[in-house]
C-alpha angles and dihedrals in degrees: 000000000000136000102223095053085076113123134163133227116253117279105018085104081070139087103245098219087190092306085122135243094307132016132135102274098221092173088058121012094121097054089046088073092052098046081051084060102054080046099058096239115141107201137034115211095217111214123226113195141187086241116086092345104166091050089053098103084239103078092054142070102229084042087057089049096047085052093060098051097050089052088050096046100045094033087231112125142205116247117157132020114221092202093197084170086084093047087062092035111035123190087245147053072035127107126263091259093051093053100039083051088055092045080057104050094040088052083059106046085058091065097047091046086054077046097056097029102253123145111211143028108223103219112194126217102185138114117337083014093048116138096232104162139028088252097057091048081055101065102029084056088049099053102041087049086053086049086052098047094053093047101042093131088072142072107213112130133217116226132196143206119181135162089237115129113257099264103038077047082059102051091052094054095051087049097062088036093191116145097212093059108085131154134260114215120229107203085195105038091053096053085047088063097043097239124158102246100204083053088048088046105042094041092043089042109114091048101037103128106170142346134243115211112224153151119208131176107235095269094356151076146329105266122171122281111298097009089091144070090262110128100215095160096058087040093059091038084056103037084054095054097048084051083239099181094176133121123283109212115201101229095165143150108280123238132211115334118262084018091096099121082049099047098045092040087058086044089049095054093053089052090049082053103056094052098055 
């Protein structure tokens, strides 16, 4: 576990201005890499949301291009994709119309993550995109297997983060039995929920791709790191133990407004201490 492997999600470089806790910073979203830099993060998590979709630079070309530049010339990557548009808009309890036309946009953001050098597409399983039911993990498994079948040249990986319990996670995983889906792994989701994290992290283990860093009142909201349930000492006993070597992203409460440098440099630092 290195300290140099520490990134942030998109946006949280930004003063919020009401626009809530996440949202695609189009004001800003070039500085943000920069201001990464001088922070010493090494990865943004760009987030790709249902709002104003086609105007985010990734669905273009010269967007894509601009991208690139931006990561060359700050020296602040893109590793990973949170692709929130799925979250407001889930590949089931939707019609036929709706899903075939996610199959479609996740099939392309493959290809621009391929494009921009990312490695995986965050897909997220909460709240209004929760799997409740059998029928809902059907026909999410069926259609990311169909994603995975018409871009099998690549290796981008899908990776998910639900509010399902570790073993019927499991379950889900080994019924869509594709080696490019993994997991990403929410500190603060999970304490929401009240899970045992070395249960999460044992059972999860062999498809544990990255990690979101998170506080959570139990059942409640977002709070600042270490204000929180989350249980980051026993996390970080576990994640040593399984050898886990991934990204941490800082997906943290925001603080003040204009304070951002302030608020992720002070994130940062927590992270750098648990993992002393």
């Amino acid at each position: 576990m290195k300290t140099n492997q520490i990134g942030i999600v998109q946006g949280r470089l930004t003063a919020s201005h009401g626009r809530g806790i996440q949202f695609f910073p189009f004001d800003n979203w070039q500085n943000e890499f920069f201001v990464a830099a001088e922070l010493g993060l090494s990865d943004i998590d760009f987030i790709f949301d249902l709002d104003r979709f086609e105007d985010n630079p990734l669905w273009t070309k010269t967007g894509r291009n601009t991208i690139r530049k931006i990561t060359n010339d700050s020296g602040v990557v893109v590793k990973h994709i949170t692709a929130d548009f799925f979250m407001h808009q889930p590949f089931f309890r939707n019609s036929e119309s709706v899903i075939r036309n996610n199959i479609f946009v996740l099939i392309n953001l493959i290809h621009f993550a391929e494009e921009i050098g990312a490695k995986n597409i965050e897909v997220p399983l909460l709240d209004n995109s929760s799997a409740k039911t059998e029928k809902d993990k059907k026909t999410l498994a069926d259609s990311l297997s169909e994603v995975i079948a018409k871009t099998n040249k690549s290796d981008i990986n899908l990776t998910l983060e639900t509010d399902l319990l570790p073993n019927p996670f499991l379950k889900l995983l080994e019924q869509i039995k594709e080696p490019r889906v993994k997991i990403v792994y929410d500190t603060g989701n999970s304490a929401s929920q009240g899970f045992n994290p070395k249960e999460e992290l044992t059972t999860l283990k062999d498809y544990l791709s990255h990690i979101h860093i998170k506080d959570r009142i139990l059942k409640g909201d977002t709070v600042p790191l270490g204000a929180g349930n989350t249980k980051f000492d026993e996390i970080f006993q576990a994640l040593n133990t399984l050898g886990f070597n991934g990204n941490f992203v800082l997906q943290a409460a925001r603080g003040t407004d204009g304070k951002e440098k302030e608020t992720v440099a002070r994130y940062k630092k927590f992270v750098l201490n648990c993992l002393r």
